[in-house]
C-alpha positions as CSV (number, residue, x, y, z in Angstrom):
1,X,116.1,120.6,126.2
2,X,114.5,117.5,125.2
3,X,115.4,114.3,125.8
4,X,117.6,112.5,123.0
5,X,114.9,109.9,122.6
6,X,112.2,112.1,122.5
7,X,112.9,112.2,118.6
8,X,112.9,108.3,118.1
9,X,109.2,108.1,120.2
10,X,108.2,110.5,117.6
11,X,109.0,108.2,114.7
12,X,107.5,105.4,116.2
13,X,104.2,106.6,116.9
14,X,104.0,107.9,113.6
15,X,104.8,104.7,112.3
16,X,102.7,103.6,114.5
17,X,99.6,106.1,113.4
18,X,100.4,104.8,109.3
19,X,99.7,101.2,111.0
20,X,97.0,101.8,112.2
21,X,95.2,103.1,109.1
22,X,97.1,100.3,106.9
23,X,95.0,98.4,109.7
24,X,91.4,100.0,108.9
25,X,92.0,99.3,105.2
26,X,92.4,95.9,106.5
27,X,89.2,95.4,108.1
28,X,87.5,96.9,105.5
29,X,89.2,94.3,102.8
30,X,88.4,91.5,105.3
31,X,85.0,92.4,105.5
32,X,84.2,92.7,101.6
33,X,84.5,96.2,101.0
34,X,86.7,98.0,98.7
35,X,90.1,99.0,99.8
36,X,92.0,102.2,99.2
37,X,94.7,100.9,97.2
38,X,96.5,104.3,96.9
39,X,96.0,105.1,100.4
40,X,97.8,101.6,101.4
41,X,100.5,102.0,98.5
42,X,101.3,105.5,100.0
43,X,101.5,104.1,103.3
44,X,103.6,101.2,102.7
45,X,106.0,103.4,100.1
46,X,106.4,105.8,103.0
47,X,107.2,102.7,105.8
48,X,109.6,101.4,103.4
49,X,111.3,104.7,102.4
50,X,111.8,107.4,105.3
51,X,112.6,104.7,107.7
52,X,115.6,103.5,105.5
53,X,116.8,106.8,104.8
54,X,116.8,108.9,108.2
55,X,115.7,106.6,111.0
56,X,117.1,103.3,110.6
57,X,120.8,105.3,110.2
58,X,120.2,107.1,113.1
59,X,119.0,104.2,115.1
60,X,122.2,102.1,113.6
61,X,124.6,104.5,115.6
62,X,122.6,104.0,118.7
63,X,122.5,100.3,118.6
64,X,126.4,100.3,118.2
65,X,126.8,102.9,120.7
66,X,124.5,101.3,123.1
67,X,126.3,97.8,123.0
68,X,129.7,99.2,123.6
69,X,127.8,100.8,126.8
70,X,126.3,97.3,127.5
71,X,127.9,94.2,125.8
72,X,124.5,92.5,127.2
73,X,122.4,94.5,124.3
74,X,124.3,92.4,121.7
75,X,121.9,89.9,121.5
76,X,118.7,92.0,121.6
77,X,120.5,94.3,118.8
78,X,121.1,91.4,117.3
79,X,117.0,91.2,116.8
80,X,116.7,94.7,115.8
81,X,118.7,94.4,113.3
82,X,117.4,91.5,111.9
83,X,113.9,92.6,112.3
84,X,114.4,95.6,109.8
85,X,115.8,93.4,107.4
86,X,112.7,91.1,107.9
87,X,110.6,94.1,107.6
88,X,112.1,95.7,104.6
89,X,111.8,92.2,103.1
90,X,108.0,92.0,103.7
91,X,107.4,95.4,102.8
92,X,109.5,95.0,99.7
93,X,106.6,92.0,98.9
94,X,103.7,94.1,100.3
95,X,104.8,97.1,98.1
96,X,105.4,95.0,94.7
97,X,101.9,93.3,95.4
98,X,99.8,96.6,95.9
99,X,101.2,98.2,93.1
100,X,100.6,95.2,90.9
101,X,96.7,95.7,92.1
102,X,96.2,99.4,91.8
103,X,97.8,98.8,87.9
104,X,94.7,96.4,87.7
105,X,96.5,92.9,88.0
106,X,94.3,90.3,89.5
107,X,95.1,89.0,92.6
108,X,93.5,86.5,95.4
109,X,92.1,88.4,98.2
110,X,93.6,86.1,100.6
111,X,97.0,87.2,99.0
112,X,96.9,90.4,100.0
113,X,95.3,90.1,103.0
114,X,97.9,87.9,104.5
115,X,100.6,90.0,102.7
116,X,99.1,93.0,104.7
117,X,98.4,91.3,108.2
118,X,101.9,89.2,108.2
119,X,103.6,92.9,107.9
120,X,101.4,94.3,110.3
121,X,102.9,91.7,113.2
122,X,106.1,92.4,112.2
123,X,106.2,95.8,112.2
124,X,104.4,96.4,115.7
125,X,106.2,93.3,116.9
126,X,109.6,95.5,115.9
127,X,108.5,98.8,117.4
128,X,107.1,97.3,120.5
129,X,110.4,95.8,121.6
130,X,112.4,98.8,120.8
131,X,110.0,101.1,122.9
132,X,110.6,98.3,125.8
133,X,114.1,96.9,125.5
134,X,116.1,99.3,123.4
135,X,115.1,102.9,123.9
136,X,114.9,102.6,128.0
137,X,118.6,101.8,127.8
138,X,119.4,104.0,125.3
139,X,118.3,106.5,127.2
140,X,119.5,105.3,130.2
141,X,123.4,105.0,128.9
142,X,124.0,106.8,126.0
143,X,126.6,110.2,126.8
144,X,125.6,113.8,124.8
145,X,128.8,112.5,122.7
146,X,126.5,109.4,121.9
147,X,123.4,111.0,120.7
148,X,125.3,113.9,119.1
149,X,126.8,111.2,117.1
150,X,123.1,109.7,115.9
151,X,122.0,113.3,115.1
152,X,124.5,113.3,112.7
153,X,123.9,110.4,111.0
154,X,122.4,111.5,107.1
155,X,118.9,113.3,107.6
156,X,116.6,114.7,105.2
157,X,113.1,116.2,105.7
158,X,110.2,113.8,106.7
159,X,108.6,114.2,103.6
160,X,104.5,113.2,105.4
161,X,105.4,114.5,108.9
162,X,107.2,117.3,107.9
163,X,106.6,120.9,107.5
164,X,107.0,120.4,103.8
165,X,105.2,117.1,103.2
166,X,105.5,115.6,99.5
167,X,102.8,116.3,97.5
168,X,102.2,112.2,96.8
169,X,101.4,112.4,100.8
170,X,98.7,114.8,100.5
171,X,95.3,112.4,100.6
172,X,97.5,110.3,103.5
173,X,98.3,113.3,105.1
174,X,94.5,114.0,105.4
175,X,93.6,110.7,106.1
176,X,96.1,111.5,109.4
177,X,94.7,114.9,110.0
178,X,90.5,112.9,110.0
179,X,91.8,109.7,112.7
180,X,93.4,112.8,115.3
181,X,89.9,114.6,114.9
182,X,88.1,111.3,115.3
183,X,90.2,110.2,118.2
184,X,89.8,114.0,119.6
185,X,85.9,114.0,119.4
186,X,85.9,110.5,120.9
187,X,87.5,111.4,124.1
């Protein structure tokens, strides 16, 4: 059987993955070239959607769980929780801007860059803490009672990961599918 955190690792290094190419585009835009709009709306659409509808549930009833198993995760909960609200915040902003773009509205390149690199920190900031402060303990305390309770907090289908990806996810899904290969003929 696998472990009950197994599935949370998963999410994150998928997020993780979407990071990284939000990155390239990035680097690209820093340097002069030409974006992928789409590509970074798709991206940022999915961060702000799949997370708030299956993870951040799930991940709820662990963070309770976990600090009635250790009243000395309050405070680093605490952060967490905070942090996705920071996150959806700047995501919210990111996700207004780059749609305002690709509909052909004219905005400073130093606008979105710093819309794009300020939820860049955040983001890995979040996951990075979680992977080292949270999940360790959470696997550490949590009963089969606990993590039977976050698998049933409301799921639904990852709809880029998935078996059945959403057809909006189909040029990020291949964008996914090239970095692996790259990474693969690389090492």
């Amino acid at each position: 059987m696998a472990k009950p955190t197994t599935a949370w690792h998963a999410d994150h290094a998928n997020f993780a993955r979407l990071l990284g190419l939000l990155e390239r585009e990035l680097v690209s835009f820093h340097g002069g070239d030409q974006p992928d709009y789409a590509l970074m709306l798709d991206i940022v659409y999915y961060l702000r959607h799949y997370p708030d509808v299956v993870h951040h549930p799930r991940e709820d009833v662990a963070f309770a769980r976990l600090v009635e198993r250790d009243p000395a995760m309050q405070l680093p909960i605490a952060r967490r929780l905070q942090e996705h609200r920071v996150i959806a915040s700047v995501g919210d902003e990111l996700l207004a801007l780059l749609q305002a773009v690709a509909e052909g509205a004219l905005v400073k390149r130093s606008t979105v860059e710093s819309s794009v690199a300020t939820y860049l920190v955040y983001y890995r900031h979040h996951l990075a803490a979680e992977e080292q402060e949270v999940i360790p303990r959470a696997g550490d305390l949590l009963t089969p009672g606990d993590w039977a309770a976050v698998a049933a907090a409301p799921a639904v289908p990852d709809p880029l990961f998935g078996n059945d990806f959403e057809a909006r996810y189909r040029e990020l899904r291949r964008q996914i599918e090239l970095e692996a290969r790259r990474a693969e003929d690389s090492a």
